[in-house]
C-alpha positions as semicolon CSV with decimal commas, in nm:
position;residue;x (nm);y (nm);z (nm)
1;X;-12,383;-26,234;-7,547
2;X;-12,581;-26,140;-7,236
3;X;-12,521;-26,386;-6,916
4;X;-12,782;-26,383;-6,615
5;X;-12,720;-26,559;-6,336
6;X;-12,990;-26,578;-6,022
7;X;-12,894;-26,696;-5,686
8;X;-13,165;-26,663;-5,449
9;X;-13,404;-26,970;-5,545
10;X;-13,350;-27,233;-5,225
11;X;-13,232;-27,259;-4,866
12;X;-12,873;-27,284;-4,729
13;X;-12,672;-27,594;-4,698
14;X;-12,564;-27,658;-4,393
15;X;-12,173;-27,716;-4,326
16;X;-11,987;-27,957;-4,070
17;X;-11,800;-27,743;-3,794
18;X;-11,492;-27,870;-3,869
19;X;-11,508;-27,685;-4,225
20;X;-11,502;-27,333;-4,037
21;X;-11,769;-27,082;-4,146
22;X;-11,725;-27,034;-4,525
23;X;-11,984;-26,801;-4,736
24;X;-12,305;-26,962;-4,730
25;X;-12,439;-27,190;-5,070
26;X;-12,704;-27,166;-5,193
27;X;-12,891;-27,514;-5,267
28;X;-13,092;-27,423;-5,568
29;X;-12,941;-27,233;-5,846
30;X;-12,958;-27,075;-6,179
31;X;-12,781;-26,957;-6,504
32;X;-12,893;-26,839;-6,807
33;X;-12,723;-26,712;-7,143
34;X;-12,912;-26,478;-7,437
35;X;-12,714;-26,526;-7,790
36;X;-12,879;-26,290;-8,029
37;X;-12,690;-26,297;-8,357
38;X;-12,763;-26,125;-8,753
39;X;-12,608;-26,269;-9,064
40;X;-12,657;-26,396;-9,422
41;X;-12,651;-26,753;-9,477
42;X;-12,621;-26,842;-9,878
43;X;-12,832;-27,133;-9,936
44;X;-13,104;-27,180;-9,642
45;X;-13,300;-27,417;-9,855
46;X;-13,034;-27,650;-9,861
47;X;-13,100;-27,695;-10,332
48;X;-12,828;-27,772;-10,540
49;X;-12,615;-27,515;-10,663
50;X;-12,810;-27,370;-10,962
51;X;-13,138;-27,305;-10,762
52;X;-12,919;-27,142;-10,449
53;X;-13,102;-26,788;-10,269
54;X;-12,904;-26,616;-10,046
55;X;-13,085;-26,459;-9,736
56;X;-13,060;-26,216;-9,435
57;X;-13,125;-26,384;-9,075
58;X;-13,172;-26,305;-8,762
59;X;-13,108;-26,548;-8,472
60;X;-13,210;-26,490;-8,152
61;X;-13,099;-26,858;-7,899
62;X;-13,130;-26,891;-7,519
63;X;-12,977;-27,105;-7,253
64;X;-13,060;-27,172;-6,908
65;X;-12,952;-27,399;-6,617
66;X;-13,185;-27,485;-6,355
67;X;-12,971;-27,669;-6,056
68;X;-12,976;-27,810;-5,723
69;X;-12,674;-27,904;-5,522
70;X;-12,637;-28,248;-5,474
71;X;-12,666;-28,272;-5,087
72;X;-12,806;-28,585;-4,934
73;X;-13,013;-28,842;-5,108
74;X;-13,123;-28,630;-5,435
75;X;-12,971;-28,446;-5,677
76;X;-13,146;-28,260;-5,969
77;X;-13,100;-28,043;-6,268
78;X;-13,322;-27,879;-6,561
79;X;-13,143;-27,792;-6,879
80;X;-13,340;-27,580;-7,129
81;X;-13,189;-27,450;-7,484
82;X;-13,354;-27,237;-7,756
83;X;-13,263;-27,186;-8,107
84;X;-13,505;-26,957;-8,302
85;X;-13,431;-26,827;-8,674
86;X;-13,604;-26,559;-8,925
87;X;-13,490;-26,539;-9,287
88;X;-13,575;-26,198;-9,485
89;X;-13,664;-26,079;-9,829
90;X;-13,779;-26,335;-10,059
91;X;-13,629;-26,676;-9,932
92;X;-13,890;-26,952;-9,904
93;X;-13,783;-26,998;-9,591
94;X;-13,911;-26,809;-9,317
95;X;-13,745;-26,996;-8,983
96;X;-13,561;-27,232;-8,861
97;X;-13,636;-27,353;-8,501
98;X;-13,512;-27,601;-8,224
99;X;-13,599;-27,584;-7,847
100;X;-13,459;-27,843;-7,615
101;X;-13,567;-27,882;-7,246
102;X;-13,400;-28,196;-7,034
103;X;-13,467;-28,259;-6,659
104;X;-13,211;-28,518;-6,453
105;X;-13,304;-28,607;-6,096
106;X;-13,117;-28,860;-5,932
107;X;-13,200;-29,077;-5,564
108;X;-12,939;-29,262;-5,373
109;X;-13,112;-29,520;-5,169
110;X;-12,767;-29,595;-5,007
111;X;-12,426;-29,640;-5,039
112;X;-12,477;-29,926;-5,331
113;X;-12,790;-29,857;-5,491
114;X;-12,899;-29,524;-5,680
115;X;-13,184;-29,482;-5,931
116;X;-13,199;-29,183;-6,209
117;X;-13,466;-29,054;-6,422
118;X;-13,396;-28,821;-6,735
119;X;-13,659;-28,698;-6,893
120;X;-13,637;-28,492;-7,265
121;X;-13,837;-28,312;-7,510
122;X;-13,753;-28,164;-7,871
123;X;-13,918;-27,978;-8,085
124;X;-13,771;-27,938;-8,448
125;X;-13,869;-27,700;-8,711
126;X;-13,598;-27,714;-8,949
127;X;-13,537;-27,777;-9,348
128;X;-13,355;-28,114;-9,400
129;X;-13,219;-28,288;-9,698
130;X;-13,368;-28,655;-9,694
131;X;-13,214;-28,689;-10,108
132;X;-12,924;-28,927;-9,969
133;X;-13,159;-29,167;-9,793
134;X;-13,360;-29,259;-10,158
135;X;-13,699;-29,187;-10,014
136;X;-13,837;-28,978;-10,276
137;X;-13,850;-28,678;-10,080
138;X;-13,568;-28,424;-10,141
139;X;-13,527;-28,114;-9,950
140;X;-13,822;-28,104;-9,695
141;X;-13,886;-27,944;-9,352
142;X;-13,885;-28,173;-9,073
143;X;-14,167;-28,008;-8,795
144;X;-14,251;-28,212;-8,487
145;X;-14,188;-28,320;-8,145
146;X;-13,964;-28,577;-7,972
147;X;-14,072;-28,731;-7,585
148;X;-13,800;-28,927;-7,420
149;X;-13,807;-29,106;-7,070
150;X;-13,464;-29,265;-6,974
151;X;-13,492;-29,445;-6,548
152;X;-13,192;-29,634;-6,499
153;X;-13,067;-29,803;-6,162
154;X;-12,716;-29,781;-6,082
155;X;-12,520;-30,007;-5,802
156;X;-12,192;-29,908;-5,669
157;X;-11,913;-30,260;-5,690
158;X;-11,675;-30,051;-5,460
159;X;-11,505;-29,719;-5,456
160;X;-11,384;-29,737;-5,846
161;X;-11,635;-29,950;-5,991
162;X;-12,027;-29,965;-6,076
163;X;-12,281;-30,100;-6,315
164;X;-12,619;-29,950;-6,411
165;X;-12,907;-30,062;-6,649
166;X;-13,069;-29,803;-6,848
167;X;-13,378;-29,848;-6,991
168;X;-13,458;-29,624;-7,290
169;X;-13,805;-29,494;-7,456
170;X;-13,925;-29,234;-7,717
171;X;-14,214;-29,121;-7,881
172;X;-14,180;-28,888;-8,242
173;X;-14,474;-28,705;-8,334
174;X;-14,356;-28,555;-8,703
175;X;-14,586;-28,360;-8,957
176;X;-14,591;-28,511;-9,306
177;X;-14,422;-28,640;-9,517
178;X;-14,239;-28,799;-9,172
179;X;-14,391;-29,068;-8,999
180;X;-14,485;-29,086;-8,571
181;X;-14,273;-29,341;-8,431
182;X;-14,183;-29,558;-8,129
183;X;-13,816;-29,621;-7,990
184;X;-13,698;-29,892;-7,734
185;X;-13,390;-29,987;-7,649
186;X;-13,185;-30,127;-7,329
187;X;-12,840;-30,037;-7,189
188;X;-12,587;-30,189;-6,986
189;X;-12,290;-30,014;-6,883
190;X;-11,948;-30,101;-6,678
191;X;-11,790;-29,798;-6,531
192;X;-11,439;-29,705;-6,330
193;X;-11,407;-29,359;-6,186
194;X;-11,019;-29,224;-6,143
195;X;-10,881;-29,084;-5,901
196;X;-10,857;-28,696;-5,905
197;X;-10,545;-28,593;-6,120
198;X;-10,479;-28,941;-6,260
199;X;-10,455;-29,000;-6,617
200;X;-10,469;-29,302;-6,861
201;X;-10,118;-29,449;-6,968
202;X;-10,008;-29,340;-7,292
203;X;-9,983;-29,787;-7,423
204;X;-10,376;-29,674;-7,382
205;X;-10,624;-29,573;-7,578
206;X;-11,030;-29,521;-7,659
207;X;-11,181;-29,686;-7,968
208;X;-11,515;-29,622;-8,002
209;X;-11,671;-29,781;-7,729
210;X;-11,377;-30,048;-7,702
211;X;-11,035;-30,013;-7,428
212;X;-10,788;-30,190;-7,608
213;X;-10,386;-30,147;-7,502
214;X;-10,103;-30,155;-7,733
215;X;-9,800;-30,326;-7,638
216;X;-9,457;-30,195;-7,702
């Protein structure tokens, strides 16, 4: 595993007096991870056990972190994955790809009201097995791309407590046999930040999306 890191993308941020003179930040930064890898995977076409090839692979995935300090009124970060894979000899399968890139930016307008905007995009070029969901397909390869655009506003109750609406909203652009669609969907969330080093009780615990606390 090879790790890059780059510091030398934005300005300085500034510091109070009163914090001294520590080693100047920079307010853009970036990380980035290589994760070439070679194996032998036994069944890359995903058939039942009496039609199973074996193959060779070689895998070759990158990572990288595009971020900027949240200072101010704006925060931002760009996240950006790759997963890219070759099969040899005389699979039927020649690759197996998956590339994810997803941007965050965030605005406070003051100390109540903040709004956020994620953005994502997938691409998928990958063998499935659709055989459980009775659509007559089988084993297929599932090749396409997925837009998403997520803007929420956020408001802050007091200094534990805030809601935020989320509104949600993706396009899938698939080759056959899958089907383009459209996704909606609305969120409201209820949230209560800790303090630093506190913990939850042990009477409670996290269902799902449900608190509920035992008695004893």
């Amino acid at each position: 595993m090879l790790l890059v890191s780059v510091s030398a993308i934005g300005g300085e941020v500034p510091f109070s007096s009163w914090m001294g003179n520590p080693d100047a930040l920079l307010l853009w930064d970036f990380s980035g991870t290589l994760r070439p890898t070679f194996g032998y995977s036994s069944n890359p076409t995903l058939a039942p056990d009496r039609f199973k090839q074996g193959a060779y692979f070689s895998h070759f995935g990158a990572d990288a972190l595009l971020f900027r300090i949240p200072t101010g009124d704006n925060s931002f970060n760009l996240i950006w994955s790759a997963d890219d894979t070759r099969y040899f000899g005389s699979s039927p399968v020649n690759t197996d790809q998956l590339f994810v890139t997803q941007a965050n930016y965030a605005y406070k307008y003051d100390e109540s009201w903040s709004l956020t905007l994620r953005g994502q995009h997938v691409f998928i070029n990958q063998v499935i097995d659709l055989s459980s969901e009775d659509l007559g397909i089988g084993i297929g390869r599932a090749k396409g791309h997925t837009l998403m655009a997520q803007p929420g506003i956020k408001y802050q109750l007091d200094s534990h407590w805030w809601v935020e609406t989320q509104e949600y909203t993706s396009r899938q652009l698939y080759q056959s046999p899958l089907d383009d669609f459209w996704e909606y969907a609305t969120q409201a969330i209820v949230g209560y930040r800790l303090a630093n080093a506190s913990s939850l009780p042990p009477a409670i615990r996290i269902h799902g999306a449900s608190l509920t606390t035992a008695h004893y």
